[in-house]
N, C-alpha and C positions, 0 to 999 in steps of 0.2 A: 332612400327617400321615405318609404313607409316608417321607418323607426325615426325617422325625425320629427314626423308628422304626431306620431304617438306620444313623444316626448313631450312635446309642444301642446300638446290637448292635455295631458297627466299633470303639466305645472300651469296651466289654462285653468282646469280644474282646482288645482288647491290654493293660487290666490286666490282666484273665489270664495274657496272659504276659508281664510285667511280674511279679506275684505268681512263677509259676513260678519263673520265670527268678531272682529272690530267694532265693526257698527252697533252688534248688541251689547257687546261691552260696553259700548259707550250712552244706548237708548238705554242702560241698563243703570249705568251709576247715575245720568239725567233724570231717571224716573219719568220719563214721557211717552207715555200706550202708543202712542203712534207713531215713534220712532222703534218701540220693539216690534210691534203691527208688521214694520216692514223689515226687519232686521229677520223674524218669522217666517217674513215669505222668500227672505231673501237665503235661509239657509233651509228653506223647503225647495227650492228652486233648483238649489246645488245639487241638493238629497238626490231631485228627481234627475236632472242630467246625468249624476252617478250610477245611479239603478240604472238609466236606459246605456248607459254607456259601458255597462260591465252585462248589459241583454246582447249586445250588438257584439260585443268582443267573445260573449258564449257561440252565438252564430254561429259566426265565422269561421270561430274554431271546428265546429261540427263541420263547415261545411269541406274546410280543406282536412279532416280526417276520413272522407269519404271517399 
């Protein structure tokens, strides 16, 4: 159950940026500041769930080698 649950967050994760990564492409060849405004936040947002998502799986690790 846990590694399906992992899967499932791993490609959770990269359509998101997958999505993002579209959207700037596309506030990108539109040349419109405030569709890349959000395209920016929308792949700072990923950034950040990433980072916290690879703190939480350091954890964890630590704590089951303990």
């Amino acid at each position: 159950m846990k590694r399906k649950l992992r899967k499932l967050n791993i490609a959770q994760y990269y359509i998101q940026l997958a999505t993002a990564m579209l959207f700037a492409y596309v506030a990108i060849i539109d040349i419109n500041p405030i569709k890349m405004m959000i395209a920016f936040l929308l792949l700072f947002g990923w950034s950040l769930g990433y980072y916290r998502h690879r703190l939480i799986r350091r954890r964890l690790g630590r704590r089951r080698s303990k």
